[in-house]
mmCIF file of the N, C-alpha and C atoms, coordinates in Angstrom:
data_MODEL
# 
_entry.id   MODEL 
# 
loop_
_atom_site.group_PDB 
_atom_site.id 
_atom_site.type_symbol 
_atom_site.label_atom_id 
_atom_site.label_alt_id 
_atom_site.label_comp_id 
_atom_site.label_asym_id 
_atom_site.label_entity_id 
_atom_site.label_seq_id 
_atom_site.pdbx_PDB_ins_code 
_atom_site.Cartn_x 
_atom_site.Cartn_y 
_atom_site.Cartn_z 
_atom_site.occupancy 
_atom_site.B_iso_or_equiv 
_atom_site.pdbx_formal_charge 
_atom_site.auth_seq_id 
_atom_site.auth_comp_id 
_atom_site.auth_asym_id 
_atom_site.auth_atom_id 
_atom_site.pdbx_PDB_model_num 
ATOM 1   N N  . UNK A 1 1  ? 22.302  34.981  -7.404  1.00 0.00 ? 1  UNK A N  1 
ATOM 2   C CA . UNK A 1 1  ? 22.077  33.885  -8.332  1.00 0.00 ? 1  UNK A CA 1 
ATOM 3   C C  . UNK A 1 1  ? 21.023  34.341  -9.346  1.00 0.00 ? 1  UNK A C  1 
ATOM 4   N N  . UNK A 1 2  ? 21.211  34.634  -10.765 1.00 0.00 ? 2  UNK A N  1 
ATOM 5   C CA . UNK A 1 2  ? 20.779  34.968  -11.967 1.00 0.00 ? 2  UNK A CA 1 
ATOM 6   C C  . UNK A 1 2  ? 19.000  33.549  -11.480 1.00 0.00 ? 2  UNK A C  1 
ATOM 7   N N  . UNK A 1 3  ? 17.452  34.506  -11.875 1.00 0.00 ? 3  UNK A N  1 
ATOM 8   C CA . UNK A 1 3  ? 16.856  33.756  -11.706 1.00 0.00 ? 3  UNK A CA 1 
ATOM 9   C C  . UNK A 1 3  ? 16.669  32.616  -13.115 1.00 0.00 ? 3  UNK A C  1 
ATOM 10  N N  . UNK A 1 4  ? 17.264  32.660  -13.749 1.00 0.00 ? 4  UNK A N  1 
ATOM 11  C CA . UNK A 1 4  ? 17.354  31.800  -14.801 1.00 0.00 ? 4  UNK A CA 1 
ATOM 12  C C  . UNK A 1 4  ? 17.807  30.278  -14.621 1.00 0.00 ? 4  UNK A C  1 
ATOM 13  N N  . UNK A 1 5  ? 18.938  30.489  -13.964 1.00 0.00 ? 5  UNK A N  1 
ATOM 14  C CA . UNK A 1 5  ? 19.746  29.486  -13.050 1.00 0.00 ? 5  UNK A CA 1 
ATOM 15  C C  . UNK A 1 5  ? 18.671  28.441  -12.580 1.00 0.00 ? 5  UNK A C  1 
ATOM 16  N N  . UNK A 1 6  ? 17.863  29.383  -11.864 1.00 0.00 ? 6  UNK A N  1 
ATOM 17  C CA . UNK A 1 6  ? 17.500  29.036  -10.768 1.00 0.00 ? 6  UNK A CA 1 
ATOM 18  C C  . UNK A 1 6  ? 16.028  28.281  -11.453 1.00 0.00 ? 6  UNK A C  1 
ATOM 19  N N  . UNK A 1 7  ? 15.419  28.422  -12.125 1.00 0.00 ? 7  UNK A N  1 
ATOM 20  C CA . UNK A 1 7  ? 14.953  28.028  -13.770 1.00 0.00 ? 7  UNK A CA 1 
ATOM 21  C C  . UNK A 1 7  ? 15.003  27.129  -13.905 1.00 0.00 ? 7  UNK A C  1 
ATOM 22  N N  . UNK A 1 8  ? 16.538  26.940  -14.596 1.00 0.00 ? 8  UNK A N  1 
ATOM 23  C CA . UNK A 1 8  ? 17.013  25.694  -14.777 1.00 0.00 ? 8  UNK A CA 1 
ATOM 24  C C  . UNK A 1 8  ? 17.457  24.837  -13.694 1.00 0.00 ? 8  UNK A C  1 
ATOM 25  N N  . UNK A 1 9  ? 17.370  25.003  -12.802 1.00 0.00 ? 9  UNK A N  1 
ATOM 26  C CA . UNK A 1 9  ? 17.743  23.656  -11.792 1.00 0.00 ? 9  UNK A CA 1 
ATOM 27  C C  . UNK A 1 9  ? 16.526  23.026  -11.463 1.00 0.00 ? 9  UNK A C  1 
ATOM 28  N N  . UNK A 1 10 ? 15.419  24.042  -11.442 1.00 0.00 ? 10 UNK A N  1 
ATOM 29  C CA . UNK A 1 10 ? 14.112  23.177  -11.093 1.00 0.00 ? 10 UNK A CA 1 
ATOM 30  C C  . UNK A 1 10 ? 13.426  22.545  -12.537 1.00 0.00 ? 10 UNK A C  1 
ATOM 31  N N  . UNK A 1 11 ? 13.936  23.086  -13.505 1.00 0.00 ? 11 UNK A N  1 
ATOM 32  C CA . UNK A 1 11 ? 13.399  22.014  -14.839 1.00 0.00 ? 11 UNK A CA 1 
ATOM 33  C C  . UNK A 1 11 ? 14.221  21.041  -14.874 1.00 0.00 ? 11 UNK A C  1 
ATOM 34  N N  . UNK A 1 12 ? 15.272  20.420  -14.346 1.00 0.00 ? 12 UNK A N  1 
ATOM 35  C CA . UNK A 1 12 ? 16.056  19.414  -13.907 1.00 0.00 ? 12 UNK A CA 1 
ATOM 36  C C  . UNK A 1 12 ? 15.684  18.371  -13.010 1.00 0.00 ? 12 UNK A C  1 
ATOM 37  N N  . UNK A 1 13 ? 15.350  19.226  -11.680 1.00 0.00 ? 13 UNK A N  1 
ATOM 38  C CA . UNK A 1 13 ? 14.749  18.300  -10.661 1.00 0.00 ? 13 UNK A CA 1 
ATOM 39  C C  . UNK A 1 13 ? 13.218  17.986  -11.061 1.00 0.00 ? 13 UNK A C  1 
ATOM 40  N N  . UNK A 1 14 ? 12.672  18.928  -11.591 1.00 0.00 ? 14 UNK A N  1 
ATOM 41  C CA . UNK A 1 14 ? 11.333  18.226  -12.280 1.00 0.00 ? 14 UNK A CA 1 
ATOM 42  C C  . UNK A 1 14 ? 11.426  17.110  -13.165 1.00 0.00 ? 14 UNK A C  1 
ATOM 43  N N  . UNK A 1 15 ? 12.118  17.059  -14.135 1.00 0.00 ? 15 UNK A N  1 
ATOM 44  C CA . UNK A 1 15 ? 12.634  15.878  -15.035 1.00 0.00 ? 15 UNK A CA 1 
ATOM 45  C C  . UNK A 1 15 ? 12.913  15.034  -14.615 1.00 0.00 ? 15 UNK A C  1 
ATOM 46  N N  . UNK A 1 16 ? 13.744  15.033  -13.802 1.00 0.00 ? 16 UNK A N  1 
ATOM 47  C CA . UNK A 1 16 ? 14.157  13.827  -12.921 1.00 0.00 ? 16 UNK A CA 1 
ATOM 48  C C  . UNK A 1 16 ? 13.185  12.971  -11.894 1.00 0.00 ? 16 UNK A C  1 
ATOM 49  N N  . UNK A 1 17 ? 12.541  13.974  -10.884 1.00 0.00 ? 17 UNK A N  1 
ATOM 50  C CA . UNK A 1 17 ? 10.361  13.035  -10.562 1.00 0.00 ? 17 UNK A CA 1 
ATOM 51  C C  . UNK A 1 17 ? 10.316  12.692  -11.578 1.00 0.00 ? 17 UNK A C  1 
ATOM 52  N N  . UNK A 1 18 ? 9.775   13.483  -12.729 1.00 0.00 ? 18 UNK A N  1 
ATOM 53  C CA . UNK A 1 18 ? 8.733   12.891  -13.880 1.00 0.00 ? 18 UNK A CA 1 
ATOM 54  C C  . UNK A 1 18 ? 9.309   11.537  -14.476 1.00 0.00 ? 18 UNK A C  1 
ATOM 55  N N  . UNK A 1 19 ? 10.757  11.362  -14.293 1.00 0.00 ? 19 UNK A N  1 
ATOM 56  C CA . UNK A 1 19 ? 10.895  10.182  -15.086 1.00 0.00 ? 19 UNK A CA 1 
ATOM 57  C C  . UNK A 1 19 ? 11.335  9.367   -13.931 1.00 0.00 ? 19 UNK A C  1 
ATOM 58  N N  . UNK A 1 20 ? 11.225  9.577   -12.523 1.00 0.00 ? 20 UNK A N  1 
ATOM 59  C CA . UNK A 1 20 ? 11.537  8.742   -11.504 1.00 0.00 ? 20 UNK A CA 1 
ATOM 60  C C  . UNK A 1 20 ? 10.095  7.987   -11.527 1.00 0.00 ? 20 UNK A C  1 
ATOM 61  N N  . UNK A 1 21 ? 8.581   8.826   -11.378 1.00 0.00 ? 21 UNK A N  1 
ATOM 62  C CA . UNK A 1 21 ? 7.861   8.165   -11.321 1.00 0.00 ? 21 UNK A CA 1 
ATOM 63  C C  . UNK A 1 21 ? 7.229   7.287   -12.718 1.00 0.00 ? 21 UNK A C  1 
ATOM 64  N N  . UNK A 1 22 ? 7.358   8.151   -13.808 1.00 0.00 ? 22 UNK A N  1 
ATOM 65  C CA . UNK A 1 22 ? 7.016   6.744   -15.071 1.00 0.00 ? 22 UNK A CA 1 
ATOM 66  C C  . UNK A 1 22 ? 8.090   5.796   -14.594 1.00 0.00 ? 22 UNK A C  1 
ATOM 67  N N  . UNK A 1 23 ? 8.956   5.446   -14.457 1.00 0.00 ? 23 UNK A N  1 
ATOM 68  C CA . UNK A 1 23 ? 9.762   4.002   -14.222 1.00 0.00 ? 23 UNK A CA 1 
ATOM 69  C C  . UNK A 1 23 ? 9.183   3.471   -13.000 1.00 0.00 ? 23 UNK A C  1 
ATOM 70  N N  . UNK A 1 24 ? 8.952   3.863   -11.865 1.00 0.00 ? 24 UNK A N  1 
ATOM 71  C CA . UNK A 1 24 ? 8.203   3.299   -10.898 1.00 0.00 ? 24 UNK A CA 1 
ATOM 72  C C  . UNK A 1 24 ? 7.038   2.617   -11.799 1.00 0.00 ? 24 UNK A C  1 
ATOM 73  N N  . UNK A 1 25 ? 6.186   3.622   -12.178 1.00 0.00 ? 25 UNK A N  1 
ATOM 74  C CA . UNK A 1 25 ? 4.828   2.884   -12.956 1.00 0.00 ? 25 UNK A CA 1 
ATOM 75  C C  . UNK A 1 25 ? 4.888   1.631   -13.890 1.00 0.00 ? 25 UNK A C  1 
ATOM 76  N N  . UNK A 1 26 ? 6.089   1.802   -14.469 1.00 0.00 ? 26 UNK A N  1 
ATOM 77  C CA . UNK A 1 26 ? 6.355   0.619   -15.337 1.00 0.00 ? 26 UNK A CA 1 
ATOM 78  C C  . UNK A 1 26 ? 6.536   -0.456  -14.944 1.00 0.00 ? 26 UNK A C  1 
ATOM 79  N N  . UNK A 1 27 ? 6.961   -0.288  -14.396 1.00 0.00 ? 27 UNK A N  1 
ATOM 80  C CA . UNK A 1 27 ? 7.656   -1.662  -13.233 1.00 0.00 ? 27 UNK A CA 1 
ATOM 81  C C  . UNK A 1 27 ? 6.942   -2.236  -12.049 1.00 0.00 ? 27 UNK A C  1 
ATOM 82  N N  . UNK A 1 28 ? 5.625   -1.602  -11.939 1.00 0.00 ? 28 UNK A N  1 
ATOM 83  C CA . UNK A 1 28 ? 4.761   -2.086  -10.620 1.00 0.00 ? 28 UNK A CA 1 
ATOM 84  C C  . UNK A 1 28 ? 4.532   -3.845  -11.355 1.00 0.00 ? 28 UNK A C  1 
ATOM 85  N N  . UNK A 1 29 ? 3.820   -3.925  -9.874  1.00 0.00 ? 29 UNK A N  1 
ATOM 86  C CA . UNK A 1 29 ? 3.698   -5.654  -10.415 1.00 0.00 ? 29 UNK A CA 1 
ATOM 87  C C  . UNK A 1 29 ? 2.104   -5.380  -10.679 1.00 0.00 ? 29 UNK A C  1 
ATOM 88  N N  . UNK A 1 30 ? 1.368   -5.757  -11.285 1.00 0.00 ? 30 UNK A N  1 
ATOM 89  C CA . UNK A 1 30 ? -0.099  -5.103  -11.696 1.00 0.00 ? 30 UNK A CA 1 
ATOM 90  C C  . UNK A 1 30 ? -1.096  -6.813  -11.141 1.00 0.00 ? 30 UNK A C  1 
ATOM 91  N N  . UNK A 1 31 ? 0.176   -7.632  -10.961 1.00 0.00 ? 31 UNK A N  1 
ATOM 92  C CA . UNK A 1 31 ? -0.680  -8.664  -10.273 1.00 0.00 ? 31 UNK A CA 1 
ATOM 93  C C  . UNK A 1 31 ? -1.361  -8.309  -8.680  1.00 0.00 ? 31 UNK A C  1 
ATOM 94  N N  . UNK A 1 32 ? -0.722  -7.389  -8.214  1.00 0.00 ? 32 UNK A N  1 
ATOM 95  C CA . UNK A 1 32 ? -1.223  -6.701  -6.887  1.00 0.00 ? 32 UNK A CA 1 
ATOM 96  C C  . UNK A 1 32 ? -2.242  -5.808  -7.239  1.00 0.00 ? 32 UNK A C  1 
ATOM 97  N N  . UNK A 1 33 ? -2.530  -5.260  -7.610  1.00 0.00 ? 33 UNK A N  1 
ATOM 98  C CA . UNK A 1 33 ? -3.958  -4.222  -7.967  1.00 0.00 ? 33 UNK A CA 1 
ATOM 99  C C  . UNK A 1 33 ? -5.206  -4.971  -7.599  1.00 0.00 ? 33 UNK A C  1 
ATOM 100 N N  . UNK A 1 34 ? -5.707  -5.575  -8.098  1.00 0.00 ? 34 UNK A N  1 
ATOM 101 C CA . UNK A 1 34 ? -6.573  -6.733  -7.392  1.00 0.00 ? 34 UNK A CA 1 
ATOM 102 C C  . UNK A 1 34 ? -6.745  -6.272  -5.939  1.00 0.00 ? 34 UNK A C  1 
ATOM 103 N N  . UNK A 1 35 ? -5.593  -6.983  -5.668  1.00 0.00 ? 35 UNK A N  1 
ATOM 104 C CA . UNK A 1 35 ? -4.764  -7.148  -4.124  1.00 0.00 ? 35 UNK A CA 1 
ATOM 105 C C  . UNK A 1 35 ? -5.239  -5.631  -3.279  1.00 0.00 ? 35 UNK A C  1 
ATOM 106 N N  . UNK A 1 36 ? -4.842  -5.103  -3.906  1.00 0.00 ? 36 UNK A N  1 
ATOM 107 C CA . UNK A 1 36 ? -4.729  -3.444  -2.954  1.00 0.00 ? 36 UNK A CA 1 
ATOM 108 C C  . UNK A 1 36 ? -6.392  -2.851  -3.106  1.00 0.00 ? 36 UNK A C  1 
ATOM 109 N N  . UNK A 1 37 ? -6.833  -3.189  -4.322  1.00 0.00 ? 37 UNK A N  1 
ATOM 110 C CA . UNK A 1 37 ? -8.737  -3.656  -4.599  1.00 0.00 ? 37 UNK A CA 1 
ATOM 111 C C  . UNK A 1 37 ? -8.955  -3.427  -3.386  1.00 0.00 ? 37 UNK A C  1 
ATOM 112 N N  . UNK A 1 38 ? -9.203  -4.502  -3.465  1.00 0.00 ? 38 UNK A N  1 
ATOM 113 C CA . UNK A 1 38 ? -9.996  -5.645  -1.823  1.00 0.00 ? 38 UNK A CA 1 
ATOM 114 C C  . UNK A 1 38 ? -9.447  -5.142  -0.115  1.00 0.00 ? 38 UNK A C  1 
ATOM 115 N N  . UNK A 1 39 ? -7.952  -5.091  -0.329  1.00 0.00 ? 39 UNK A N  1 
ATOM 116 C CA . UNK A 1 39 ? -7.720  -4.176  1.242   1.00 0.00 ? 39 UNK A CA 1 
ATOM 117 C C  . UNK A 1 39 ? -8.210  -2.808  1.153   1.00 0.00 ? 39 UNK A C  1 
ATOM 118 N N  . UNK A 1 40 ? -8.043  -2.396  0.287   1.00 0.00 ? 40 UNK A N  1 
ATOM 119 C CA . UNK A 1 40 ? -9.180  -0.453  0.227   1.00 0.00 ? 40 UNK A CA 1 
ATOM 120 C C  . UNK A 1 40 ? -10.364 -1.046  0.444   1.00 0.00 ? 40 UNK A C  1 
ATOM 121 N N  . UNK A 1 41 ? -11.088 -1.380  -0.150  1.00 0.00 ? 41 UNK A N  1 
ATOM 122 C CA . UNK A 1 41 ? -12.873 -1.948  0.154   1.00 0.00 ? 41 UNK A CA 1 
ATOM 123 C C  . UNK A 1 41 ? -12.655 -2.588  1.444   1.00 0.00 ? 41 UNK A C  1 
ATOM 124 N N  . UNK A 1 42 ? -11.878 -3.326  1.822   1.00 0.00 ? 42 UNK A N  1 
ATOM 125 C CA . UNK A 1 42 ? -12.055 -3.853  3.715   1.00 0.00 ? 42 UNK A CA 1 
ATOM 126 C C  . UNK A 1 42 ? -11.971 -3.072  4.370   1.00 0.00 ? 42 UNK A C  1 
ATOM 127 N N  . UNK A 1 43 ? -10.926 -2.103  4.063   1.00 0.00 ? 43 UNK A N  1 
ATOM 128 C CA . UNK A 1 43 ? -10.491 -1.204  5.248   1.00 0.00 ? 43 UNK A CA 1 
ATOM 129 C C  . UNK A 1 43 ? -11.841 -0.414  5.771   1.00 0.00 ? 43 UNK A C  1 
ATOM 130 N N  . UNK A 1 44 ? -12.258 0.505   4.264   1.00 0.00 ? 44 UNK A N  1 
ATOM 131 C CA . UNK A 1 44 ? -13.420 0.939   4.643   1.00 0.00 ? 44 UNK A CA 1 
ATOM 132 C C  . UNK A 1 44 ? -14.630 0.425   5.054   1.00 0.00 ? 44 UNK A C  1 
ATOM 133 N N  . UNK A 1 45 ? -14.915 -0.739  4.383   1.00 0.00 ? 45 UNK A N  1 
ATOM 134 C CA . UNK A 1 45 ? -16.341 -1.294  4.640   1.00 0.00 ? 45 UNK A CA 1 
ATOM 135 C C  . UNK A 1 45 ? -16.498 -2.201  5.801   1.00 0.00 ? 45 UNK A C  1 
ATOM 136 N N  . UNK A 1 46 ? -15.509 -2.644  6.211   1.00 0.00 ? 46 UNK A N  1 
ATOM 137 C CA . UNK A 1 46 ? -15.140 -3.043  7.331   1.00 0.00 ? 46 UNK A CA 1 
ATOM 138 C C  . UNK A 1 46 ? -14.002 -3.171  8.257   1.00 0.00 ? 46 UNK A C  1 
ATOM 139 N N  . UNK A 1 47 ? -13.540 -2.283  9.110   1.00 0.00 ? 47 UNK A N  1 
ATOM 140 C CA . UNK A 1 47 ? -12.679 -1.652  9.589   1.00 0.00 ? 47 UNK A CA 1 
ATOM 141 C C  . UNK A 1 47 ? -12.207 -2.565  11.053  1.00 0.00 ? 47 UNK A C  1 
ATOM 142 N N  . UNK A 1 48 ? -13.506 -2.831  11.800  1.00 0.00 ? 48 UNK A N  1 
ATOM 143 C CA . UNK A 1 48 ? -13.054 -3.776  12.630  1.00 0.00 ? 48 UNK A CA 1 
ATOM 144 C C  . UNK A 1 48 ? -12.334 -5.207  12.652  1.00 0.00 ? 48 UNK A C  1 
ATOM 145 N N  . UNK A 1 49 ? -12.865 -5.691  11.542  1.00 0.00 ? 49 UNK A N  1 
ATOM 146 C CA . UNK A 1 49 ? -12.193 -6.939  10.868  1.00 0.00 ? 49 UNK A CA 1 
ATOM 147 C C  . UNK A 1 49 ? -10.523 -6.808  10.407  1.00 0.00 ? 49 UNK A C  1 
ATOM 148 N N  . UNK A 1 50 ? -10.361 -5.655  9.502   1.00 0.00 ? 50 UNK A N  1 
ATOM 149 C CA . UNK A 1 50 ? -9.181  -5.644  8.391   1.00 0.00 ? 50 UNK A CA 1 
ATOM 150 C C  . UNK A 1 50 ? -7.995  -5.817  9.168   1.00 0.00 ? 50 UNK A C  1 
ATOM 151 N N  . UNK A 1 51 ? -7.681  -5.851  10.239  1.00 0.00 ? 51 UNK A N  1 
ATOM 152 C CA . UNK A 1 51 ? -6.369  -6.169  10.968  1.00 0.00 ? 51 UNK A CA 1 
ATOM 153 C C  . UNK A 1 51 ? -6.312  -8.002  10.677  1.00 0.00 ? 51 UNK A C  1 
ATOM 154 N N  . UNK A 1 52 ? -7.111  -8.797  11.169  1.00 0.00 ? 52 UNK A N  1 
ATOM 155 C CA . UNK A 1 52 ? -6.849  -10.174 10.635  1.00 0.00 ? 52 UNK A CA 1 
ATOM 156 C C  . UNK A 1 52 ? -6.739  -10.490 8.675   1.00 0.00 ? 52 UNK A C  1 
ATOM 157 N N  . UNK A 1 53 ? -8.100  -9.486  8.502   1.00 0.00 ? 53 UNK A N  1 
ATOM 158 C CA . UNK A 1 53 ? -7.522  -9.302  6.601   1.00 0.00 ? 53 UNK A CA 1 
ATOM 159 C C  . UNK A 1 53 ? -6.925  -9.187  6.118   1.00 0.00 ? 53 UNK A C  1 
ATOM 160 N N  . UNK A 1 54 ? -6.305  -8.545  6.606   1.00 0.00 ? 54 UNK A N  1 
ATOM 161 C CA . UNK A 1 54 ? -5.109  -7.159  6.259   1.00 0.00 ? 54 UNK A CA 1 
ATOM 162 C C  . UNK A 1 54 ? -3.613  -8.654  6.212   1.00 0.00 ? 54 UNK A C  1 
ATOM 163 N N  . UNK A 1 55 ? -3.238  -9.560  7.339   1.00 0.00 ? 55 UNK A N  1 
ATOM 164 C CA . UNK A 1 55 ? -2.551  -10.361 7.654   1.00 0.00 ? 55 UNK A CA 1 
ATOM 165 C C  . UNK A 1 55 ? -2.756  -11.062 6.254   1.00 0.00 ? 55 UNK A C  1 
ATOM 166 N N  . UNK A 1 56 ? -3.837  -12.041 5.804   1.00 0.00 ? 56 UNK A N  1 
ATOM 167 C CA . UNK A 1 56 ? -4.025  -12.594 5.032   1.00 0.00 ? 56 UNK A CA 1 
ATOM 168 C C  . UNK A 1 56 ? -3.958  -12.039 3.797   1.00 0.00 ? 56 UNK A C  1 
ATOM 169 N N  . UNK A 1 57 ? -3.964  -10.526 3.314   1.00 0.00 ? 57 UNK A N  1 
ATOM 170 C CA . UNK A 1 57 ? -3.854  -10.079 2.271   1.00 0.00 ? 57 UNK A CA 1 
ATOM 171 C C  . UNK A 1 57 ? -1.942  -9.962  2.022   1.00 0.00 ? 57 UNK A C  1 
ATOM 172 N N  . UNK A 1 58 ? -1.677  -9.561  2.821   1.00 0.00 ? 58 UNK A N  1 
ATOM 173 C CA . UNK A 1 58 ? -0.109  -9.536  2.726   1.00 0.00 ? 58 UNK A CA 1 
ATOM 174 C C  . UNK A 1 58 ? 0.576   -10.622 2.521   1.00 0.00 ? 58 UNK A C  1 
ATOM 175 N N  . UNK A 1 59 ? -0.146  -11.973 2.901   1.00 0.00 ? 59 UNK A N  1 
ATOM 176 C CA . UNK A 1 59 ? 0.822   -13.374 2.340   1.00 0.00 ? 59 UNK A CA 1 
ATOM 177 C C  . UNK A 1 59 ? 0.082   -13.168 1.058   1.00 0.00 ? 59 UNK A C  1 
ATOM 178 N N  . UNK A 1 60 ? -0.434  -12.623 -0.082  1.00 0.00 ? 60 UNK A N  1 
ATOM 179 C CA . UNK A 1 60 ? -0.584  -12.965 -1.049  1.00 0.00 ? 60 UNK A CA 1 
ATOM 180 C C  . UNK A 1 60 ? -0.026  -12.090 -1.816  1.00 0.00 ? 60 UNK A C  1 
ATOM 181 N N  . UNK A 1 61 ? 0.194   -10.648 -1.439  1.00 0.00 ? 61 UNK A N  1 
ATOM 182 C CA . UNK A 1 61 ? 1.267   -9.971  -2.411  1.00 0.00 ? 61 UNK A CA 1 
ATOM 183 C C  . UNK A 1 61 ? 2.473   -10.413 -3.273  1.00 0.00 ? 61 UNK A C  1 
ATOM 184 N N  . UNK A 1 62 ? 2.564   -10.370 -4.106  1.00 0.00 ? 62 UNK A N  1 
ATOM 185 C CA . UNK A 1 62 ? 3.506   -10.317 -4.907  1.00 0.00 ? 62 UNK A CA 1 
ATOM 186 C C  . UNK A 1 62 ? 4.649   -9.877  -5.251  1.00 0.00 ? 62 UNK A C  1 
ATOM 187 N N  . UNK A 1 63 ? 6.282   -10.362 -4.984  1.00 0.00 ? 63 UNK A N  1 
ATOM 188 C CA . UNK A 1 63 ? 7.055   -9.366  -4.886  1.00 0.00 ? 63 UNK A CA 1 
ATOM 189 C C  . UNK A 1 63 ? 7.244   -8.706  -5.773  1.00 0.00 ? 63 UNK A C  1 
ATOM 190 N N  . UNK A 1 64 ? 7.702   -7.415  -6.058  1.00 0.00 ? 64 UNK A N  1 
ATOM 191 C CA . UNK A 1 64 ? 8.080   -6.446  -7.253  1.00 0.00 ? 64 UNK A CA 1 
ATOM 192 C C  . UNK A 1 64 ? 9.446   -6.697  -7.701  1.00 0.00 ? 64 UNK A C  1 
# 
């Protein structure tokens, strides 16, 4: 297999991530950011707690 080929199939499958993930990005719901905020800062800052948090943070997500 000519490495040129081989070249071009991975500047293909690269193209194809790169524009798999900008459309993911576009399309997030940005009303959750907040949301995902506050469970990163629980998890860490308080770790024993975030399992009951964690419950209460998930009824407030937002569907995508």
């Amino acid at each position: 297999m000519p490495l040129e080929l081989i070249y071009g199939i991975c500047i293909v499958v690269l193209g194809i991530g790169i524009a798999y993930a900008i459309r993911q990005h576009r399309t997030r719901n940005r009303a959750n950011d907040a949301i995902s905020q506050t469970a990163t800062r629980e998890r860490y800052d308080h770790p024993e707690r975030y399992e009951q948090t964690e419950k209460e943070l998930k009824r407030k997500v937002h569907p995508s």
